[in-house]
C-alpha positions as CSV (number, residue, x, y, z in Angstrom):
1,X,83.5,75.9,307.8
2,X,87.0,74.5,308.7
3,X,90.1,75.0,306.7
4,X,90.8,71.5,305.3
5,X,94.3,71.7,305.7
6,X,93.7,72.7,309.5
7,X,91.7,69.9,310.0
8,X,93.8,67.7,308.9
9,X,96.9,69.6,310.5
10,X,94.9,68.6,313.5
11,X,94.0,64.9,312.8
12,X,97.6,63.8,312.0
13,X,98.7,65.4,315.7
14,X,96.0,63.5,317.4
15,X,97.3,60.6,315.3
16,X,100.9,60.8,315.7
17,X,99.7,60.7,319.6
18,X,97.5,57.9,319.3
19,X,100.3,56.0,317.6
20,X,102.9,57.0,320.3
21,X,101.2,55.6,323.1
22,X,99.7,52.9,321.7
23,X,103.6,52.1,320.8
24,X,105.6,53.2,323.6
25,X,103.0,52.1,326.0
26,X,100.6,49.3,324.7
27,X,101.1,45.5,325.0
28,X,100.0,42.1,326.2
29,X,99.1,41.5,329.8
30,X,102.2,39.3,330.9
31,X,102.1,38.5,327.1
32,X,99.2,37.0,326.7
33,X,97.9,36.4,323.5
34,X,94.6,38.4,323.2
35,X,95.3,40.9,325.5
36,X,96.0,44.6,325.8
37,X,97.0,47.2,328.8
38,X,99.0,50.1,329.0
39,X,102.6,50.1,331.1
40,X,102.5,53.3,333.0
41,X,105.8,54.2,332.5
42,X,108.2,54.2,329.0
43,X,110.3,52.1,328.7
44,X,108.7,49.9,330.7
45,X,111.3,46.8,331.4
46,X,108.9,44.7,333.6
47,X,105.8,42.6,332.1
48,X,102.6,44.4,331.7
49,X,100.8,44.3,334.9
50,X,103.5,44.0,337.2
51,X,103.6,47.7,337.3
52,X,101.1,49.6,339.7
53,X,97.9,49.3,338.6
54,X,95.9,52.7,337.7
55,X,92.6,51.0,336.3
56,X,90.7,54.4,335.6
57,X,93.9,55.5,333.5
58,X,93.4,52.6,331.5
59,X,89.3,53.5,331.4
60,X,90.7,56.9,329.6
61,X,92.7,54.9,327.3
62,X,89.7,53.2,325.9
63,X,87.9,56.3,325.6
64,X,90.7,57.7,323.7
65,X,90.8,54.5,321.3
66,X,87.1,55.3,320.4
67,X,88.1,59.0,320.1
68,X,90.4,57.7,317.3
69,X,88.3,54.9,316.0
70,X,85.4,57.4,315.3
71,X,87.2,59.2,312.7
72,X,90.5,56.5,311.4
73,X,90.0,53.3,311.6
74,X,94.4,52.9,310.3
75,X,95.4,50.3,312.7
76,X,96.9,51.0,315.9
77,X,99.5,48.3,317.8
78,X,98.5,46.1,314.2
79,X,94.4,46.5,314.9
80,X,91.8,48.4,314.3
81,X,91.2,51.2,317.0
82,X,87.6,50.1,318.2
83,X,89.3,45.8,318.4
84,X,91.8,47.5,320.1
85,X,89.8,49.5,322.8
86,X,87.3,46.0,323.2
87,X,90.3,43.6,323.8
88,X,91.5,46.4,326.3
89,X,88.5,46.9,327.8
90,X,88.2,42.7,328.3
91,X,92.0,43.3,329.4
92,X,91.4,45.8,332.2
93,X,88.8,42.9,333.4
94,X,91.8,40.4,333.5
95,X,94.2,42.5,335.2
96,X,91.4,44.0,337.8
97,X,91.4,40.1,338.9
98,X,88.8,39.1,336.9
99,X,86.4,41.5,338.5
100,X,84.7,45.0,337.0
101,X,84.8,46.3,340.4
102,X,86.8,47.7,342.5
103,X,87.2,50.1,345.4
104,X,86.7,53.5,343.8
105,X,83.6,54.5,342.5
106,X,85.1,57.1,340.1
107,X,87.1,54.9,338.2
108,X,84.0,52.6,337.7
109,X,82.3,55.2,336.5
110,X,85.0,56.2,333.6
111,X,85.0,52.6,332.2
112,X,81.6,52.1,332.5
113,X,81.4,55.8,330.5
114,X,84.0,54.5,327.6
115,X,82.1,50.5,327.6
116,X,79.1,52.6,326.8
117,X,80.6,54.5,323.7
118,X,81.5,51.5,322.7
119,X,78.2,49.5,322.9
120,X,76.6,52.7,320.8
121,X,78.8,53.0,318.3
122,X,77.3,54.0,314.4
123,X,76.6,51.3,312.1
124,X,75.3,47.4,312.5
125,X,74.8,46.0,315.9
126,X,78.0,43.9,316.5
127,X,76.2,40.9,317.9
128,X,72.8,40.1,319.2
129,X,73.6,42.0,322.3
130,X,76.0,45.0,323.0
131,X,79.5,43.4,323.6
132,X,79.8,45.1,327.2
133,X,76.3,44.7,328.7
134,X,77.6,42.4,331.6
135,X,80.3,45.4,332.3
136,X,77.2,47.9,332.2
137,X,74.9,45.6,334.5
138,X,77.4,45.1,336.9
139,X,78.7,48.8,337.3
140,X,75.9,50.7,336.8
141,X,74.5,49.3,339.9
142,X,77.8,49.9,341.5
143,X,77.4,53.3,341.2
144,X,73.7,53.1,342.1
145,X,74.7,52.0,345.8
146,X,77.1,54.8,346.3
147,X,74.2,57.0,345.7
148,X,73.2,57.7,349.0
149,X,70.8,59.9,351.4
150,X,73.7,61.0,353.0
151,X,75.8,64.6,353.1
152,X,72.5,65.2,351.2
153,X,73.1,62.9,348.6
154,X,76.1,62.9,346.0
155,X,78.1,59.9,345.3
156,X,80.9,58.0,347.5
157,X,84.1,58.2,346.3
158,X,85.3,54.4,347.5
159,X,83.9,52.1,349.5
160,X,85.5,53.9,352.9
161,X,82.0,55.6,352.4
162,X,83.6,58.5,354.4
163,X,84.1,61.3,351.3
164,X,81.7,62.3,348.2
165,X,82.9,64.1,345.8
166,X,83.1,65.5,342.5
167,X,85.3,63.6,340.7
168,X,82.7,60.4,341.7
169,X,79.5,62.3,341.5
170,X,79.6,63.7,338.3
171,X,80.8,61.3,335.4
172,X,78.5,59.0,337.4
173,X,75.7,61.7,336.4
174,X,77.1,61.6,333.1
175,X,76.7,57.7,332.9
176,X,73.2,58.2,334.2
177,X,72.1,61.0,332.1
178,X,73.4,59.1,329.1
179,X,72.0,55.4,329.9
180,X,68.4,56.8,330.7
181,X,68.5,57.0,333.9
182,X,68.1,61.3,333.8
183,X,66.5,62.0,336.8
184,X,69.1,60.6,339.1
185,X,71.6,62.5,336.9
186,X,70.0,65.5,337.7
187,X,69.8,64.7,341.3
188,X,73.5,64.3,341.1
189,X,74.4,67.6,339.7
190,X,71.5,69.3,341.7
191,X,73.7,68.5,344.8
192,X,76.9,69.4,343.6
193,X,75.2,72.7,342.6
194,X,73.6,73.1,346.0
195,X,77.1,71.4,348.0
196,X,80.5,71.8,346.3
197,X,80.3,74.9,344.0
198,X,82.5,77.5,344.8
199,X,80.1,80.9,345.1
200,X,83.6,83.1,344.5
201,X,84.7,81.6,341.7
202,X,81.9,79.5,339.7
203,X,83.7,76.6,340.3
204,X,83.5,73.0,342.2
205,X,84.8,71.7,345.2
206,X,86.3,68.7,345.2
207,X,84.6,66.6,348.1
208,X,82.7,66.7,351.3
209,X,84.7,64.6,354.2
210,X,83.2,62.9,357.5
211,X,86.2,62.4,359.8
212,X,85.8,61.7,363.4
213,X,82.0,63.2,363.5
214,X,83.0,66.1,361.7
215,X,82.1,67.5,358.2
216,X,84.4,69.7,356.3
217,X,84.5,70.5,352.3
218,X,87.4,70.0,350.4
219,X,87.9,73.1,348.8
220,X,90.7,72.2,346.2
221,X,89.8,72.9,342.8
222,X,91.3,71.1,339.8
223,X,90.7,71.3,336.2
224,X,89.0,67.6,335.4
225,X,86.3,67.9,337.9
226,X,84.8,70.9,335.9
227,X,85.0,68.6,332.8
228,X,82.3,65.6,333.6
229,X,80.0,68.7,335.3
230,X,80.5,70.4,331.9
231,X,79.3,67.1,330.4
232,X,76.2,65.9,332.3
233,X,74.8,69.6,331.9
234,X,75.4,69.0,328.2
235,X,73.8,65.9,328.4
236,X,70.6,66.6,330.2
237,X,70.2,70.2,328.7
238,X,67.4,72.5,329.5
239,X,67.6,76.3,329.8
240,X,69.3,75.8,333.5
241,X,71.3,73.6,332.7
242,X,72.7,75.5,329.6
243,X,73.3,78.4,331.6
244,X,74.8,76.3,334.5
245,X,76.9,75.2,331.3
246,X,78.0,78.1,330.3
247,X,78.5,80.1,333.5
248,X,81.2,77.3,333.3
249,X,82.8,77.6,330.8
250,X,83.6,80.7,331.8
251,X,84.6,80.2,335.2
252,X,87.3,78.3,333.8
253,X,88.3,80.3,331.6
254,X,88.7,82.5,334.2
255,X,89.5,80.8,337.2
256,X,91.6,77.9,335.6
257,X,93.2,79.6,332.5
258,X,96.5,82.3,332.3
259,X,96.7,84.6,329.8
260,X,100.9,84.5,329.1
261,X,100.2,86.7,325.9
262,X,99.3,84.3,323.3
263,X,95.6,83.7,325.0
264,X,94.6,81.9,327.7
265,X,96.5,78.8,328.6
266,X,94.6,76.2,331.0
267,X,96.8,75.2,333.6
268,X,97.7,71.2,334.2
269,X,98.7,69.3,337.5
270,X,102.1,67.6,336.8
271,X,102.0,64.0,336.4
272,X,100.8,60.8,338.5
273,X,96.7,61.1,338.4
274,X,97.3,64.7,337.9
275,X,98.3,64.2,334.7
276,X,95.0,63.2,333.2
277,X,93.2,66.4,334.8
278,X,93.4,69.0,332.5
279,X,93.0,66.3,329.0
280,X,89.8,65.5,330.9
281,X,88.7,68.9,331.1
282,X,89.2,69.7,327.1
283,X,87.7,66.4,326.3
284,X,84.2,68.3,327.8
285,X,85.3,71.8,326.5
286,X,85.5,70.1,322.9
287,X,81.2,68.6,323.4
288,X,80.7,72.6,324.5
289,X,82.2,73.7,321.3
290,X,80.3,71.5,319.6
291,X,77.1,72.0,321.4
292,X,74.5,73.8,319.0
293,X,72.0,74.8,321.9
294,X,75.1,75.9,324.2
295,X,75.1,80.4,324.5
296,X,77.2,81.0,321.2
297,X,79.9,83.1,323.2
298,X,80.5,80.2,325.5
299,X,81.0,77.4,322.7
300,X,83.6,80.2,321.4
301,X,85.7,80.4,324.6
302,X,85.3,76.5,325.2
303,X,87.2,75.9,321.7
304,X,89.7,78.3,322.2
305,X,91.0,77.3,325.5
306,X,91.1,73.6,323.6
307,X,93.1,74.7,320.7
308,X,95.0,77.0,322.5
309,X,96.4,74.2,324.7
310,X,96.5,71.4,321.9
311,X,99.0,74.2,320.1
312,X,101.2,74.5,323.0
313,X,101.4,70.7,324.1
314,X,102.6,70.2,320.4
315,X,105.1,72.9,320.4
316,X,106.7,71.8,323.5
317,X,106.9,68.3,322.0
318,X,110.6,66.2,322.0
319,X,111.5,63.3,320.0
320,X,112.7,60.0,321.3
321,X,112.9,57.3,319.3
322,X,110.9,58.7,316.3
323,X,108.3,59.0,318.6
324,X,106.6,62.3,320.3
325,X,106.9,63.2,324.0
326,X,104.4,65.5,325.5
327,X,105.3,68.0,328.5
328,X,102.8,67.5,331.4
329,X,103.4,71.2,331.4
330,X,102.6,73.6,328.1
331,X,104.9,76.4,329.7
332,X,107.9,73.8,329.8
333,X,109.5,71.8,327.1
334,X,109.1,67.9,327.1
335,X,112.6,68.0,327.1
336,X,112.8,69.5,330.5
337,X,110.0,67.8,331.9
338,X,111.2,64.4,330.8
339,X,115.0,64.7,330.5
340,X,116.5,62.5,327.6
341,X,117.2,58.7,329.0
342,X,114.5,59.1,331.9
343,X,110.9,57.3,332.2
344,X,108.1,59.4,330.8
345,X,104.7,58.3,332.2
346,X,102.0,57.1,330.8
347,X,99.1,59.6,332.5
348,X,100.7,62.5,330.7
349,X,100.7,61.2,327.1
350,X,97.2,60.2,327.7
351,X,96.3,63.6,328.7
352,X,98.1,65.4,325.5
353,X,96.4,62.4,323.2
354,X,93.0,63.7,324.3
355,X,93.9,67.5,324.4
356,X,94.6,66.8,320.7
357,X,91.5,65.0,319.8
358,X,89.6,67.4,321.5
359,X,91.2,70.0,319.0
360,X,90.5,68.0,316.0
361,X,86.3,68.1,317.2
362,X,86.9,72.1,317.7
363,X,88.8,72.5,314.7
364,X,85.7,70.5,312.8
365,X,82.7,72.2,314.3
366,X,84.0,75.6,314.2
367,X,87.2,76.2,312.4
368,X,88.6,78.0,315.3
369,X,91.6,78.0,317.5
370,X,95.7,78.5,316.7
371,X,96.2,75.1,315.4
372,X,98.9,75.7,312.2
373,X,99.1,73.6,309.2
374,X,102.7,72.1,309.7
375,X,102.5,69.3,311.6
């Protein structure tokens, strides 16, 4: 069992996050009433939404809201967590032009992931009907047409219908394994298996690219598209899967993680879309700690390299304005990163905000991981 003074070390940082981007970062939509989105940069001196729009960074915000919402309901930007990620969710809707869609199929995919947390939330139904079944009808099928016959199978990334990749493919077999719909998840992963995963290193790919009658793979290899893989093989489970799971894990670990002295620290990818990656990544490492049919060794390593991280993002930590700032880096200061009087942006925070919840579900299930009592 968990130290109670650890796990509430690690609840107060995953607060004091929640609260410092919902702060520094949340507000209405060209101040409307009723309405919240994220600026991507702090300060932010122009009306939300005249920024550049990053819909699936938004999609993570909402998750995170539920993240907090699950275990505090203390209100956040003066509501409660779960109001707060349904009027962003209706926001998102507003600022996309008054359309669910649009012209990536891996953002879809994330909102549609954190609509459905949301619609299957514990306790009474909410209404007669799940609050964001008209979001789910319309993007689930979305994602449905960008699964295709072609490259083998595998999901589009955008409408170009040119590339499939990971970072479509699998939190759309995460959706599907989730809403019912398991054997098309397990179609999904089945080609990344057989297509994008790295025989060297355990890893995957990042896409498979038509271009001018050609077909190449995309061998990059970044930290949050092992993260939804993690999470659909979670999700449908089976003995191959599990092991699929936990080969993994460690192939992370290994492949994704330096060892500096003080453990294994998962690398990150700066900042822009980058700097979701790696909170992505821990937020599936956190469901394998917690998995009780995952190889115990592998649910071990998965927490560590959470906690591990979620202690050095919070030592690295500055202070403006009574509020945190989290490095995009763990191996450089906040203060370096984001030098005192510049913009800080919004991808980052999000990233360290879900490192740190991630911690607080390793923390709970096993008690593990460096995370001190001083907060």
């Amino acid at each position: 069992m968990p130290s109670p003074q650890l796990l509430r070390s690690a609840e107060l940082r995953a607060d004091t996050a929640a609260r410092m981007v919902t702060t520094a970062f949340g507000g209405r939509l060209f101040g409307i009433p009723g309405t919240h989105l994220a600026a991507v940069r702090a300060p932010q001196p122009l009306p939300r939404g005249s920024s550049p729009w990053h819909y699936w960074w938004q999609a993570h915000y909402a998750d995170l809201l539920v993240d907090t919402g699950l275990r505090n309901r203390a209100p956040l930007a003066d509501m409660d967590p779960i109001d707060l990620a349904d009027t962003l969710v209706r926001t998102i809707r507003l600022r996309n032009y008054g359309r669910w869609t649009n012209h990536f199929y891996d953002d879809m995919a994330w909102l549609v992931l954190a609509a459905l947390r949301l619609d299957s939330l514990p306790g009474p139904p909410r209404g007669p009907k799940p609050r964001h079944q008209r979001l789910r009808d319309t993007l689930g099928p979305a994602l449905r047409s960008a699964h295709t016959p072609e490259f083998g199978g595998g999901l589009y990334w955008n409408r170009s219908r040119n590339f499939k990749n990971t970072p479509a493919t699998a939190p759309a077999a995460l959706y599907f394994a989730r809403s019912g719909d398991r054997e098309r998840a397990q179609n999904l992963i089945d080609w990344l298996g057989k297509t994008l995963l790295d025989p060297d290193t355990g890893l995957y790919f990042d896409g498979v690219r038509r271009s001018g009658g050609q077909v190449s793979i995309e061998t990059a290899l970044y930290t949050y598209n092992q993260g939804p893989v993690l999470g659909a093989l979670l999700e449908l489970g089976g003995a191959a899967n599990l092991e699929r799971a936990a080969d993994l894990v460690r192939a992370t670990a290994a492949h994704l993680a330096q060892d500096d002295g003080g453990g294994p620290v998962l690398r990150t990818h700066n900042g822009g879309d980058g700097g979701l990656f790696t909170g992505i990544l821990c937020r599936y490492l956190a469901e394998a700690a917690a998995a009780p049919t995952l190889d115990k060794s592998a649910r071990q390593l998965a927490g560590s390299l959470v906690t591990t991280l979620a202690e050095r993002l919070w030592q690295s930590r500055a202070t403006r304005n009574a509020l945190p700032v989290f490095s995009p880096d763990p191996r450089t200061s906040a203060d370096e990163s984001y030098p005192p009087g510049g913009g800080v942006e919004l991808s980052t925070q999000l990233q360290a905000w879900m490192v740190l919840e991630a911690a607080v579900r390793v923390v709970r299930v096993e008690g593990v991981g460096e995370v001190r009592e001083e907060i």
